[in-house]
N, C-alpha and C positions, 0 to 999 in steps of 0.2 A: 737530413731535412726532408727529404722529398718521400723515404718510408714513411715518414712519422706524418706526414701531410697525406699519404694515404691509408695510413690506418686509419686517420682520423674521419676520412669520410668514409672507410667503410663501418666504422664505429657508428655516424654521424645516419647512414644508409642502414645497417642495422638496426639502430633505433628506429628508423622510423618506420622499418616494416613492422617491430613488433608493434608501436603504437597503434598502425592501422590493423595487424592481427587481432587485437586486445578490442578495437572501437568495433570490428564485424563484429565478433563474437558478443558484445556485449549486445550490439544492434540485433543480432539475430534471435538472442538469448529474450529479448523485448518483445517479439514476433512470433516466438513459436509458443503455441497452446502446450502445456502440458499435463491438466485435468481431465480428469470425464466431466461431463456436464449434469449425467442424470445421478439422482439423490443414491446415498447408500443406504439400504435398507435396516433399520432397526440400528440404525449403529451408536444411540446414545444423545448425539447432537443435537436433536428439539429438546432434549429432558434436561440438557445441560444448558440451553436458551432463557428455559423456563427457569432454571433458576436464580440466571442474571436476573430475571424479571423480580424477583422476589424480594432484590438484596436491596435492605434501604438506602434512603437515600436520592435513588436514579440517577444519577449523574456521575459520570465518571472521573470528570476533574475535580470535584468536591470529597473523595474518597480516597483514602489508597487503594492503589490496583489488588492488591493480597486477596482480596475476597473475589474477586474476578478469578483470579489462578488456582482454581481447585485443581487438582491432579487430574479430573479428567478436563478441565477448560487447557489444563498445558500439551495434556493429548491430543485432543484437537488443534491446539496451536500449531507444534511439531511438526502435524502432517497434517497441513489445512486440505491439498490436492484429495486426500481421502472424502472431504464434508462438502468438495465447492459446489455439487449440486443442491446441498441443504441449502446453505448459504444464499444463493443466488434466489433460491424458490421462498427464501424466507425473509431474506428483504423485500419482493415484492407481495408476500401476505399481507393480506387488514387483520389476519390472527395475533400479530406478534404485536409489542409495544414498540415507542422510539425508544429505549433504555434498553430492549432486547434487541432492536436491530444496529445498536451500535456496539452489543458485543459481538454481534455475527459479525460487521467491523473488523474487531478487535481481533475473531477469532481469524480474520482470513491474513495477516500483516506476515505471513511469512511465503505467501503463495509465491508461486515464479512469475517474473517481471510480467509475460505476456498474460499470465488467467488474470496479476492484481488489476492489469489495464483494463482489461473483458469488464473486471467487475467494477471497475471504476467508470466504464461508458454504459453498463447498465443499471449503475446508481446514476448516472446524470439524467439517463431517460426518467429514472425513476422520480428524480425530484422535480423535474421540469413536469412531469402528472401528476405530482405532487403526492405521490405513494411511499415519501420516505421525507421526513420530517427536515429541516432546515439545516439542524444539530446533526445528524446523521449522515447528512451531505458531506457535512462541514469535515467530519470523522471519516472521512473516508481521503482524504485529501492534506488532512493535519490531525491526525491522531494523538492523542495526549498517551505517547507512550514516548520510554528511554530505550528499550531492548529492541532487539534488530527484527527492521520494518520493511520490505519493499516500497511501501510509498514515502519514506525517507531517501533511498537511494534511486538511480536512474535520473537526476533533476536536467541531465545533458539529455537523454534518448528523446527523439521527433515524435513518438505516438504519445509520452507521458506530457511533453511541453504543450501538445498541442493540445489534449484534455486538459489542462491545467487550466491554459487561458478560455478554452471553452464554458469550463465550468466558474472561472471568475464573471463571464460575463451573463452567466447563467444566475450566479448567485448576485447579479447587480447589486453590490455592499460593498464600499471604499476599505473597506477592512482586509474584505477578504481578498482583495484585488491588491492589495500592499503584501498580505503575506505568499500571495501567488508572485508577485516579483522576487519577492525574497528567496522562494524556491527556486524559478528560474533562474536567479542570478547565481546558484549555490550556497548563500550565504544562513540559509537552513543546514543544507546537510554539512556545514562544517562547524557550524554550532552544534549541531548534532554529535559530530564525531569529539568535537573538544569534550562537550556534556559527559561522552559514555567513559571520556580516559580518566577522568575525576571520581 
């Protein structure tokens, strides 16, 4: 009786270190930059913008995705850390459309937790000067994608709650301030995960 009562708390003590191994790492993993910042040169990126810009339509939840994913929009997917200085320089252009800055959006949904948060407090400046359309905001924050997002996972981490609710009261709309609880609360990202096992 009295082994089995201390396995159990060392079972009981090992669990909970890893649980707090697993929450650093995840917290750090949130915190640490992992992009360059400045643009790559010549590398495809604006020419693949432009031709979100083309594709009718405009709107991404009125469309299937397919026409978004051309082999090179899934290359830049892949490895967004290669493009994030396009990205960043091209959400804050008056050269690009709102339809092209919500695929630079789209393009950035696999970056590492801390560049998507970077780019997520420099779309909020951006929409609060009002350099990035409403929809676009909104996309950056609830992307109408199924395939694996950063801004779907993290809904526990302190730097993404805290932009969340920032950007709810930014976006002053009851709507968007209900699906912001809904993230907070997890109740997205596991709708999310039931979605992707179907």
């Amino acid at each position: 009786m009295i082994i089995m009562q201390s396995f159990q708390k060392r079972l009981l003590v090992g669990g909970l270190l890893l649980g707090a191994a697993v929450a650093a790492y995840g917290y750090y993993s949130g915190q640490r930059r992992a992009c360059a910042i400045a643009a790559a040169p010549d590398d495809g990126y604006r020419a693949e913008i432009d031709r979100i810009g083309r594709i009718p339509g405009g709107k991404f939840e009125e469309a299937p995705l397919n026409p978004y994913f051309s082999d090179e929009f899934i290359r830049i997917y892949e490895a967004p850390c290669t493009y994030y200085g396009d990205a960043v320089e091209a959400l804050s252009s008056d050269e690009y459309t709102a339809i092209q800055k919500r695929g630079v959006v789209l393009s950035m949904q696999r970056l590492p937790a801390g560049d998507y948060f970077a780019l997520a407090e420099n779309s909020l400046a951006l929409f609060e000067a009002k350099k990035i359309d409403r929809e676009t905001f909104d996309f950056v924050f609830f992307p109408y994608l199924e395939v694996k997002a950063t801004s779907q996972k993290y809904f526990w981490h302190p730097t993404w709650r805290g932009l969340l609710k920032r950007a709810a009261a930014a976006s002053n709309d009851a709507d968007f301030q209900h699906r912001v609880d809904d993230k907070l609360s997890g109740k997205t990202y596991w709708n999310w995960i039931d979605h992707r096992k179907e």
